[in-house]
C-alpha positions as CSV (number, residue, x, y, z in Angstrom):
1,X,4.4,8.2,1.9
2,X,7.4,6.3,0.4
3,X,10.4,6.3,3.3
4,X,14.0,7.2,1.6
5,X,17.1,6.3,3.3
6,X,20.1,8.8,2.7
7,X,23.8,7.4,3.0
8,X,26.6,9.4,2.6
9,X,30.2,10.1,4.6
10,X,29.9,13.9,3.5
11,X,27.9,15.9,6.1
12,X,27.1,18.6,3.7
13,X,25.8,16.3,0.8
14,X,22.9,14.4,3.7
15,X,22.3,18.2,4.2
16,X,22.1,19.6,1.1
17,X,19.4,16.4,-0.4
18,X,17.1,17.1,2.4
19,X,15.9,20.6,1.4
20,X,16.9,20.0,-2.2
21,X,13.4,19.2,-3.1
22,X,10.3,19.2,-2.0
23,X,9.7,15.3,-0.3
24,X,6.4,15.3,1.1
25,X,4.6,17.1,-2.5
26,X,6.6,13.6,-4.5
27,X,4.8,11.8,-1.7
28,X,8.5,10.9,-0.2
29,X,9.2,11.0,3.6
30,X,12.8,10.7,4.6
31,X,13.0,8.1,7.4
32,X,17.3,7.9,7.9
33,X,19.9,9.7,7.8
34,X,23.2,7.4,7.6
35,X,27.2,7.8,7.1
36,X,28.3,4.6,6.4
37,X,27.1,1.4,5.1
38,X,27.5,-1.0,7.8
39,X,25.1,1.0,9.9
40,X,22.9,1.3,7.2
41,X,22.7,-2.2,6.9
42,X,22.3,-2.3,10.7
43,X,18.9,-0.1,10.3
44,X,17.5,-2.2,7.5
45,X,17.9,-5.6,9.5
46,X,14.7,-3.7,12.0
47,X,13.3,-1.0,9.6
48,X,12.0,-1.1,6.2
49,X,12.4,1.5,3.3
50,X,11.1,2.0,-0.3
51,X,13.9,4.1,-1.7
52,X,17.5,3.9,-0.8
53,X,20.2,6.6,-2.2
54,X,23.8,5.4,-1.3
55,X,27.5,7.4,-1.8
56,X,29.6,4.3,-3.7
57,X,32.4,5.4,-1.7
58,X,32.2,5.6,2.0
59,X,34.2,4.8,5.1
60,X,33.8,1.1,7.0
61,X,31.3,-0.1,4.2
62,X,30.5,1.2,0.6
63,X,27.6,1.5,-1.7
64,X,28.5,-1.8,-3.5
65,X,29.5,-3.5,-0.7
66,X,25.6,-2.1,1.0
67,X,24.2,-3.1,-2.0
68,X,25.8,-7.1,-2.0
69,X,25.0,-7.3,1.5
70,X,21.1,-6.6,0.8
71,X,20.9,-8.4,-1.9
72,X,22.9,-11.5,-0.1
73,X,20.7,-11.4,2.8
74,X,17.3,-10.5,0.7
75,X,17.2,-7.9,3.5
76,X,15.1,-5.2,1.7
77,X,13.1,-4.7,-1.2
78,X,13.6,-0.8,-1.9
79,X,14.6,0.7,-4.8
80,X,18.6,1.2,-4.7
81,X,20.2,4.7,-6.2
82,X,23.6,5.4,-6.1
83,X,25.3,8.8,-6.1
84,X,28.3,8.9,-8.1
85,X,31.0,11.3,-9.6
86,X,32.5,11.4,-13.1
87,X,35.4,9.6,-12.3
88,X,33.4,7.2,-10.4
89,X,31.2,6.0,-13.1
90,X,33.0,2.8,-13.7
91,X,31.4,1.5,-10.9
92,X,27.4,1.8,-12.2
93,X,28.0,-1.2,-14.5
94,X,29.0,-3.1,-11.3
95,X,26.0,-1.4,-9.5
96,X,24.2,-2.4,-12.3
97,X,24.7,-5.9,-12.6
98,X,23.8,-6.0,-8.3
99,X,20.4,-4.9,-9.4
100,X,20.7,-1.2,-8.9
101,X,17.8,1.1,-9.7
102,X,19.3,4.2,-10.9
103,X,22.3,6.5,-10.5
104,X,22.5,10.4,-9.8
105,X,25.8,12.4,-10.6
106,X,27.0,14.5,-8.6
107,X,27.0,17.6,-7.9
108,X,23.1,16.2,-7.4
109,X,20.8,18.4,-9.6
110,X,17.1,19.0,-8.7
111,X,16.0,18.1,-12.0
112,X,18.3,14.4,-11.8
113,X,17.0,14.2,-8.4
114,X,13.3,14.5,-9.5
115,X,13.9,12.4,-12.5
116,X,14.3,9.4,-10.3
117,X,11.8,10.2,-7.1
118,X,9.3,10.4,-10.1
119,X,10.1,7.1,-11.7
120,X,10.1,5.7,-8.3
121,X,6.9,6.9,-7.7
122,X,5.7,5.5,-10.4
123,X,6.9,1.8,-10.7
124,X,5.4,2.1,-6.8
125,X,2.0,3.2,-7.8
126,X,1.5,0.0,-10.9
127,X,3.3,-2.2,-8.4
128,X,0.6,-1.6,-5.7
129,X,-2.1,-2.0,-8.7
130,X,-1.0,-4.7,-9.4
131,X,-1.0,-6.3,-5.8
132,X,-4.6,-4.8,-5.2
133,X,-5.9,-6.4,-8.6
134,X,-4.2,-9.7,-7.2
135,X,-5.4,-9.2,-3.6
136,X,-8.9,-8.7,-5.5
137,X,-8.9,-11.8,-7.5
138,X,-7.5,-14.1,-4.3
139,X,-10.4,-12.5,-2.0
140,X,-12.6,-13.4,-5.1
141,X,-11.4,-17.1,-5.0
142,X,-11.8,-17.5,-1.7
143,X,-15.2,-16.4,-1.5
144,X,-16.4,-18.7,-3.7
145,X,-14.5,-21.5,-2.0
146,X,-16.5,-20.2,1.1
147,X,-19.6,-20.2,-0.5
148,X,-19.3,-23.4,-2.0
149,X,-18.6,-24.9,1.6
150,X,-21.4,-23.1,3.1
151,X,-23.9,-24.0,0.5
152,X,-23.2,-27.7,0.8
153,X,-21.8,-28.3,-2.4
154,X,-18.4,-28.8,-2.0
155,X,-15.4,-31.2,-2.1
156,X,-11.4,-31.8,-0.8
157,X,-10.3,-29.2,-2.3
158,X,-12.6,-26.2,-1.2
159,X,-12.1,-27.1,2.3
160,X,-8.3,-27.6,1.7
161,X,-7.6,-24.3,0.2
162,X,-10.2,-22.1,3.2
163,X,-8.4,-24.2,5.7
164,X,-5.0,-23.0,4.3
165,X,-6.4,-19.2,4.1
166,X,-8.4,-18.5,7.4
167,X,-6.9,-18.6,10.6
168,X,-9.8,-20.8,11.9
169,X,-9.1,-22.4,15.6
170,X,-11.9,-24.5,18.1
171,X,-14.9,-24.2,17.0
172,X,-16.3,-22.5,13.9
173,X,-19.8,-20.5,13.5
174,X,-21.3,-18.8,10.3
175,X,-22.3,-16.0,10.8
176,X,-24.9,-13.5,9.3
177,X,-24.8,-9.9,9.8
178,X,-27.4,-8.2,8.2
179,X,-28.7,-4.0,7.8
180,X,-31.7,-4.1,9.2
181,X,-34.5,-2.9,6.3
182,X,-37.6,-4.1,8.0
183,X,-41.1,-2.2,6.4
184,X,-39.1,-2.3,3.1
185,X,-41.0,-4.0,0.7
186,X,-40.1,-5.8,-2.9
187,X,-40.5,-3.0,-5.2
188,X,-38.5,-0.2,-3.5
189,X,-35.5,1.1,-4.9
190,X,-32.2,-0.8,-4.1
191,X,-29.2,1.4,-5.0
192,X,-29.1,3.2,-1.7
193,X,-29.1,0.3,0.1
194,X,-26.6,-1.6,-2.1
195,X,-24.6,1.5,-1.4
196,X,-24.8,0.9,2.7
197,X,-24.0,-2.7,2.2
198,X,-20.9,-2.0,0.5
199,X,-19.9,0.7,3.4
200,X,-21.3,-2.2,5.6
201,X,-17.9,-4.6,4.3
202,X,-16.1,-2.1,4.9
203,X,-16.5,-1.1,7.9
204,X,-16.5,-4.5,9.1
205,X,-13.1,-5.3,7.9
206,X,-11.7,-1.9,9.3
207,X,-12.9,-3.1,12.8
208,X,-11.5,-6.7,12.3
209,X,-8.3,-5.8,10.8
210,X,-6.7,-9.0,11.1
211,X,-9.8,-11.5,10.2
212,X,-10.1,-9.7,6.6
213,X,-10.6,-12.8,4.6
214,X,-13.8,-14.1,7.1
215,X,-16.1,-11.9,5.6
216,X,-17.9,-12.5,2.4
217,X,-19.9,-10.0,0.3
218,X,-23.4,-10.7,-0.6
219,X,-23.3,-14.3,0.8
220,X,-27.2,-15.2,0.3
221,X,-26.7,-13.6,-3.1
222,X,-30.7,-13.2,-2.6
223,X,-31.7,-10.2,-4.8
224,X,-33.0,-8.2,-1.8
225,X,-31.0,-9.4,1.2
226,X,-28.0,-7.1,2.3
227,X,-25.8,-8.6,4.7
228,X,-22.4,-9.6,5.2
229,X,-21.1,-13.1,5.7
230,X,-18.3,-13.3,9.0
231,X,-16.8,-16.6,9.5
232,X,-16.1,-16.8,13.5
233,X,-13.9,-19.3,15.2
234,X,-13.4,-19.5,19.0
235,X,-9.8,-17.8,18.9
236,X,-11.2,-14.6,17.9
237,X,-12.9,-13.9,21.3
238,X,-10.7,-16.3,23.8
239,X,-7.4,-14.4,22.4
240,X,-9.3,-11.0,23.6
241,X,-10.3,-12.5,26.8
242,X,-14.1,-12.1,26.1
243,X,-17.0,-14.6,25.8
244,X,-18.2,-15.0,22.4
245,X,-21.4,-12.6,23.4
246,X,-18.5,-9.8,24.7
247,X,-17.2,-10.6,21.2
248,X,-19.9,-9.5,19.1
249,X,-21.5,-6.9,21.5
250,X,-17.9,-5.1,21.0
251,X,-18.3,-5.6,17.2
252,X,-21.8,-4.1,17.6
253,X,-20.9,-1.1,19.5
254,X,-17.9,-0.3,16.9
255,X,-20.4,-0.5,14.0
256,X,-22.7,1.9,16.1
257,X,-19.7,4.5,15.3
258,X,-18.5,4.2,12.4
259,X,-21.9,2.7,10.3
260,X,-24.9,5.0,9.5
261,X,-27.7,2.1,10.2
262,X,-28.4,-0.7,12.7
263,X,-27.7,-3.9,12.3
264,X,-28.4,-7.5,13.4
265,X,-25.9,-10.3,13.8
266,X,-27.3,-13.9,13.8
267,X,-24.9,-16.4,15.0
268,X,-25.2,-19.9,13.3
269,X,-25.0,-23.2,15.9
270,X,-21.3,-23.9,16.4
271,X,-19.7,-26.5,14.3
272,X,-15.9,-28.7,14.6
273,X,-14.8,-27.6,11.3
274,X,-15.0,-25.8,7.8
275,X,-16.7,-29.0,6.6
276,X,-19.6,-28.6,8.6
277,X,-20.2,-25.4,8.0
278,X,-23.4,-25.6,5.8
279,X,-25.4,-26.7,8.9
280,X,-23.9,-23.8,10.5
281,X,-25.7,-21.2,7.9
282,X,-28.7,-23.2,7.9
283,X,-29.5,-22.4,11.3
284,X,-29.0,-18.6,11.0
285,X,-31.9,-19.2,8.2
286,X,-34.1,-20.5,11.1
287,X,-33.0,-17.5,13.1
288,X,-34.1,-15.4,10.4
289,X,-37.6,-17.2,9.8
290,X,-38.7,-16.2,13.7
291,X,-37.0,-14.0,15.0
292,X,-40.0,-11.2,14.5
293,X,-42.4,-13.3,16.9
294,X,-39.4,-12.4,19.7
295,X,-38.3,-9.0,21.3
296,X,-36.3,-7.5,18.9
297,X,-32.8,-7.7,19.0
298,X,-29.4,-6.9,17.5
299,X,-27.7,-10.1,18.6
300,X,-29.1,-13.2,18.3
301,X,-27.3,-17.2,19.0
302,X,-29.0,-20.4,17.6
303,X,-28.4,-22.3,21.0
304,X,-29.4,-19.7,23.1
305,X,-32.2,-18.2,21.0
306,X,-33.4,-20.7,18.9
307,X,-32.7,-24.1,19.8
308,X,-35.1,-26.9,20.9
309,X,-34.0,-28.6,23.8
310,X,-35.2,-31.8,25.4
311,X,-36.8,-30.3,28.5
312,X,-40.7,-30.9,28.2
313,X,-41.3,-28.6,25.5
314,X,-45.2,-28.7,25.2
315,X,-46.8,-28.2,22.0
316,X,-49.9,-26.2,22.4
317,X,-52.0,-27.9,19.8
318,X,-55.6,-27.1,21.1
319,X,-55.2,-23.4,21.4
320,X,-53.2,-23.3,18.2
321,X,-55.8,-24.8,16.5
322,X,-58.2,-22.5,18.0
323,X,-55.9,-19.6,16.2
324,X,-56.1,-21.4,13.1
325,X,-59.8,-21.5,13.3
326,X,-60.0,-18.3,13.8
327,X,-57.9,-16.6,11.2
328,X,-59.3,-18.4,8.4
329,X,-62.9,-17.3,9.5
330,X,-61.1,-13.8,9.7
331,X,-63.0,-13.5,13.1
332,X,-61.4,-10.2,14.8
333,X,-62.7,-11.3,18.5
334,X,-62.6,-15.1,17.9
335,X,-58.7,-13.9,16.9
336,X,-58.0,-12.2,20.0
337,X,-59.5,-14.9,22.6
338,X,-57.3,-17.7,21.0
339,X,-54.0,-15.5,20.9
340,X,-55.0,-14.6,24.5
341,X,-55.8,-18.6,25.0
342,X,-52.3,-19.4,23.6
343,X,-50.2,-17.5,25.4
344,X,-51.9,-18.4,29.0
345,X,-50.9,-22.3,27.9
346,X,-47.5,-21.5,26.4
347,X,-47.0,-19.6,29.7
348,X,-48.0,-22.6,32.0
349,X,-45.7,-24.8,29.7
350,X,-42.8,-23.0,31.2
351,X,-42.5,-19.4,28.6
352,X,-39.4,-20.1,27.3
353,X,-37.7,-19.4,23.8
354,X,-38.2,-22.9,23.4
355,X,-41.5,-23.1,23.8
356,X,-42.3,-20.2,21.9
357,X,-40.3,-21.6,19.2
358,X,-42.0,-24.8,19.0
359,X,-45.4,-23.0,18.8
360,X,-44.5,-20.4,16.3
361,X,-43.2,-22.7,13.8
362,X,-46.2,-24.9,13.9
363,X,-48.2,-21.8,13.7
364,X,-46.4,-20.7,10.4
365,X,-46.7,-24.0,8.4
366,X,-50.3,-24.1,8.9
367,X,-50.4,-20.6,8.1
368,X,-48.7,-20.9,4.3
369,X,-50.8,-24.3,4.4
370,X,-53.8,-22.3,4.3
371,X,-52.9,-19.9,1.8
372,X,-51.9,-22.5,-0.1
373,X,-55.6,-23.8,0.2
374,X,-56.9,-20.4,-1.6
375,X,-54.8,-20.1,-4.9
376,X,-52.9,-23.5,-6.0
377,X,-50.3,-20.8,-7.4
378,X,-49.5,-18.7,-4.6
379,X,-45.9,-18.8,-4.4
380,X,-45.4,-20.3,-0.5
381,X,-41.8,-18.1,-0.5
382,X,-43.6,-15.0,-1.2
383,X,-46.0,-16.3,1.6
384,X,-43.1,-16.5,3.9
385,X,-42.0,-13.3,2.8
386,X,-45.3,-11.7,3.6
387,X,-45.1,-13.4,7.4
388,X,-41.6,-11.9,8.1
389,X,-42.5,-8.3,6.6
390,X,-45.4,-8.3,9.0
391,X,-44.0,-9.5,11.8
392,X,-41.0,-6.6,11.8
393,X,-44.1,-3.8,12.8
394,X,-42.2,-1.4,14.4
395,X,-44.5,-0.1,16.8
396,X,-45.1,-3.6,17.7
397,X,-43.9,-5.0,20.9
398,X,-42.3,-7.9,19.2
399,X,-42.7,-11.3,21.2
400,X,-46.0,-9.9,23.2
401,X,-49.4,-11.5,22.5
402,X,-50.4,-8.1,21.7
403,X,-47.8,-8.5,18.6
404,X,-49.1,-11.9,18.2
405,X,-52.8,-10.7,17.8
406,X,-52.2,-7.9,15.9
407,X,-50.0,-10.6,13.3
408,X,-52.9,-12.8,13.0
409,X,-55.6,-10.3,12.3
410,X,-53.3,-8.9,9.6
411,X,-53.1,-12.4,8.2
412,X,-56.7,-13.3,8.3
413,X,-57.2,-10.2,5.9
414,X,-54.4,-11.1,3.9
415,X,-56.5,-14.4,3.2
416,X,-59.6,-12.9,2.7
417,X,-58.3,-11.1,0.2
418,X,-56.7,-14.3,-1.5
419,X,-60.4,-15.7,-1.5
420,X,-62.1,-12.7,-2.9
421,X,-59.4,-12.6,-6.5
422,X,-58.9,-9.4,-6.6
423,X,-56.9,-9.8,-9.5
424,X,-59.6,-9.2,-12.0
425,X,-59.5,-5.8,-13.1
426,X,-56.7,-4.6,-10.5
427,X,-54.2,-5.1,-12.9
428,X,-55.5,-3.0,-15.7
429,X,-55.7,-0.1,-13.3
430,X,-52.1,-0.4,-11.9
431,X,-50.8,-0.5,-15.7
432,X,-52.8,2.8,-16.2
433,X,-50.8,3.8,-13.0
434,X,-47.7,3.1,-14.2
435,X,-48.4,4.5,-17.2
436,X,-49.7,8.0,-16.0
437,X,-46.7,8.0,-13.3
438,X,-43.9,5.6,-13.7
439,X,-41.5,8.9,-13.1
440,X,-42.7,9.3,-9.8
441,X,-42.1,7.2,-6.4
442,X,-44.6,4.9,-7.3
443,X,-44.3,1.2,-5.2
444,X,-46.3,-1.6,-4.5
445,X,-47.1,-0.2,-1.1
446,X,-48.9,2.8,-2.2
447,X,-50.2,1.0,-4.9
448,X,-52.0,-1.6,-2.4
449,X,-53.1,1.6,-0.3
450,X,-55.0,3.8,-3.1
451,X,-56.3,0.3,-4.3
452,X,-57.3,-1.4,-0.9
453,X,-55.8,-4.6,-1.3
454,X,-52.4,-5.9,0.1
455,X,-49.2,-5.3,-1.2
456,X,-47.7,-8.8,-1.3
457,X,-50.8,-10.5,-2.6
458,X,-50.8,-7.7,-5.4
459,X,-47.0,-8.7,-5.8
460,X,-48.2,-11.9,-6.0
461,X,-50.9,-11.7,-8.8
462,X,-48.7,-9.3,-10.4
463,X,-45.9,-11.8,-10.9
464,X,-48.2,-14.3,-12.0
465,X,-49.3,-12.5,-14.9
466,X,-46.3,-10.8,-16.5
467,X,-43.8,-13.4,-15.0
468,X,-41.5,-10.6,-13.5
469,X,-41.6,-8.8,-10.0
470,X,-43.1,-5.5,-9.9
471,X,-39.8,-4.0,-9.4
472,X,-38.8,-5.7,-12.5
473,X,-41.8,-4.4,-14.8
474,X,-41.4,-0.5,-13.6
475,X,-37.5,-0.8,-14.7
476,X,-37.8,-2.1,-18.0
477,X,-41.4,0.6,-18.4
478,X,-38.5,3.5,-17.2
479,X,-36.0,2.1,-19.6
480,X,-38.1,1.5,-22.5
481,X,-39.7,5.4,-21.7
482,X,-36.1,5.8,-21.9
483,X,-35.1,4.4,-25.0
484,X,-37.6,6.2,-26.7
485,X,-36.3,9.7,-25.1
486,X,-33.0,8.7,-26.3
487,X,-34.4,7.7,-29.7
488,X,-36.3,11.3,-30.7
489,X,-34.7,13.8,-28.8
490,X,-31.9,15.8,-27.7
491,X,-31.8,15.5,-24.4
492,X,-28.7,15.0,-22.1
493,X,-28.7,11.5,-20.7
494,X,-28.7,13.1,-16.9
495,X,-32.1,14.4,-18.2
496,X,-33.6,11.7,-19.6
497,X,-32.5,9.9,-16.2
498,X,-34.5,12.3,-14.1
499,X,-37.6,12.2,-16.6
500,X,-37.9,8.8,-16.0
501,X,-37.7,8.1,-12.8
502,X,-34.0,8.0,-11.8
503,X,-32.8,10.8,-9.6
504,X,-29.0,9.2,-9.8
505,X,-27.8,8.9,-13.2
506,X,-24.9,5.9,-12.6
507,X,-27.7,3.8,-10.9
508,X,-29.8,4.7,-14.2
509,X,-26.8,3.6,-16.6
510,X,-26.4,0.8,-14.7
511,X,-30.2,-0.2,-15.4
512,X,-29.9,0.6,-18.5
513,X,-27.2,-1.7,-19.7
514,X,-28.7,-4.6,-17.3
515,X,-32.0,-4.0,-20.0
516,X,-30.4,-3.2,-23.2
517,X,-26.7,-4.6,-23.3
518,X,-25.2,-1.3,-23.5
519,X,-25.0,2.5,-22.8
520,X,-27.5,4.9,-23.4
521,X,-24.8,6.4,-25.8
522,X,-24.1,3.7,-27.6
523,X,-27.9,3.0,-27.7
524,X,-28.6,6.7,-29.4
525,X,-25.7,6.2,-31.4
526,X,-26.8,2.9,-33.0
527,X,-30.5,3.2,-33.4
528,X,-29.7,6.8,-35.4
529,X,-27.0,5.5,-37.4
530,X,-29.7,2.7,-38.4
């Protein structure tokens, strides 16, 4: 609601505006009630308004004399009316030239009085549009300063202008907070979760009113990664009289309210300054690469969680090797003694994070080593990939050896099946697949299930022969299916959305230009004009 300030020294005239129309349906609320300028100006010192409707002649202080003053003192910005009679009207040009808004004669008409609330309204609504596209494009600019910083590739100027625009006192962290999506595999549908992400934002910034501009959209700007940068400094929690942990458990507990999903927050290692805050994101990527071999969590800290200290840590090299060993002969028992063998020496090396961390990362480059070793052109990202899906099991009790042994066995298969090269033949019965039901819910997962082989090797082969994700290759199949619906028939473009696959037909435009370069409209329109 817009608040209107009402001065006049007649009684009946203060009265008589206030039921004259409607306020609240023009989306007015009248806020004061005044006789005189001089208190008026009084009110405005403390109080601000958006609409001010002033006699010219009053007692103690006029409506010019109000209207100097404001303008003298830059007091308010609000849109200035005076009410004036015939043999008053001299005085507009003066009001006028003082930057006046508008005038009403009196007696005050509905219609006059309308006239003006609407134009008022008006300029109000394009002036806030105008401040949200601005607000929009700063946010924008900022970002990418942000980013830049955070990716490492950066100079005077980013850091000047992020210093100048975040509050940012002590000590700095990055921070990555994250909806957690684990079982959700490559070629699964993205919209809904692109939706949550956004409510995600959103929600953050309505907790953390005042820290607005620390939190970045999309800041891995990874395909399928939907999290929410936060940039955290030291004042936030000390000026709430918390610990940093306080700080972000009360962030987590808010989101558990007012968000539909869980989420994780990964804290990056504190850093002095905006500068350094690339090694800051790094270390919530090593948070991410292990934290499945842990308990599960919602909150994690790279000193507390991650971290290698100097305190004896003992590599467990025998018993590791003895893991190795075992998953590449894919050797179910032989897998279970070593797990069983590595845990009883990571526990008499002291069973801390540390330790576990030490092991685990050893483990995993001698895992993607041996893949690797089977296929020259196995992609060692989609390797990693594979690791973290299967180490997010949720029945699993993450950080056990049972979780451990359960891991490794998975990945011994997940070699075999690199060795046997499955790929000849698969391929020609997933396109028949696709072809016979590319409407339906058809994924990689259930693919890998009716075929018997695993889903991120088949992502893997798949992508190696048509040079495009599976996801990738069922969109542009739905779109061209599409195209050709569009082509030779009738059918409403809601319809042809469903036919193909799309149950939400915004999502399907959206496709659609992303594989075509324009509407499906304009597509039908052009191909049956040619």
């Amino acid at each position: 609601m817009l608040k209107v300030m009402i001065i006049d020294d007649e009684p009946y005239i203060l009265q008589g505006l206030q039921v004259l129309v409607d306020w609240n349906k023009e989306g007015f609320e009248i806020d004061a009630l005044m006789t005189n300028g001089k208190d008026a100006l009084k009110y405005l010192k403390d109080n601000k308004v958006d609409l001010i409707i002033s006699d010219i002649q009053m007692p103690v202080m006029t409506g010019l004399e109000l209207l100097e003053e404001i303008n003298r003192l830059h007091l308010s910005e609000a849109k200035f009316v005076i009410l004036t009679g015939y043999d008053n009207f001299s005085y507009v040009q003066t009001a006028i030239r003082n930057g006046c808004f508008d005038y009403i004669l009196k007696p005050v008409s509905k219609e006059d009085l309308l006239t003006v609330l609407r134009k008022v309204a008006n300029l109000n609504e394009e002036k806030t549009i105008v401040e949200e596209k601005q607000k929009k494009l700063e946010d924008a600019y900022l970002a990418s300063n942000l980013i830049s910083i955070i990716k490492g590739k950066y100079d005077d100027t980013n850091v000047e202008y992020v210093n100048n625009h975040l509050q940012l006192t002590g000590g700095i962290r990055f921070v990555d907070i994250e909806i957690m999506t684990e079982g959700i595999v490559d070629d699964e549908d993205d919209y809904d979760l692109r939706v949550l992400q956004k409510q995600l934002f959103t929600s953050l910034k309505e907790i953390l009113k005042e820290n607005v501009n620390h939190f970045i959209f999309d800041v891995s700007y990874e395909k399928d990664n939907y999290d929410v940068g936060f940039i955290y400094c030291e004042n936030m929690s000390t000026r709430r009289d918390m610990t940093e942990e306080e700080f972000f458990e009360m962030l987590l507990k808010k989101l558990e309210v007012v968000f539909a999903k869980p989420v994780r927050i990964m804290c990056g290692k504190t850093v002095p300054d905006v500068s350094s805050l690339s090694k800051s994101y790094s270390s919530c990527a090593r948070i991410d690469s292990i934290k499945g071999f842990h308990n599960q969590k919602n909150l994690y800290f790279y000193e507390k969680d991650i971290q290698v200290g100097q305190n004896g840590i003992v590599l467990c090299k025998s018993s590791l090797d003895e893991c190795i060993a075992a998953i590449q002969s894919n050797d179910h028992e032989a897998i279970k003694a070593a797990v069983k063998q590595l845990y009883e020496d990571m526990n008499k090396a002291e069973s801390t994070n540390n330790v576990i961390d030490l092991n685990i990362n050893y483990l995993l480059f001698q895992l993607i080593h041996l893949a690797s070793e089977q296929d020259d052109n196995v992609n060692q990202e989609e390797v990693i990939q594979y690791i973290s899906e299967q180490s997010f099991e949720k029945s699993i009790n993450r950080g056990s050896a049972q979780h451990f042994e359960r891991f490794a066995i998975e990945y011994a298969d997940y070699l075999m099946g690199l060795r046997k090269n499955v790929s000849r033949g698969i391929l020609a019965e997933i396109e028949t697949e696709i072809r016979d039901h590319y409407a339906e819910n058809i994924s990689l997962r259930n693919l890998g299930e009716k075929f018997f082989i695993n889903s991120s090797y088949l992502g893997q082969i798949f992508r190696k022969k048509y040079n495009q994700s599976f996801k990738d290759y069922l969109t542009n199949y739905r779109i061209n299916e599409a195209s050709k619906q569009l082509i030779g028939t009738d059918k409403k473009i809601n319809r042809i959305a469903f036919d193909v696959g799309y149950k939400d037909c915004d999502y399907f435009i959206r496709k659609f230009i992303e594989t075509k370069g324009c509407t499906p409209s304009k597509y039908r329109k052009m191909h049956r004009e040619s």
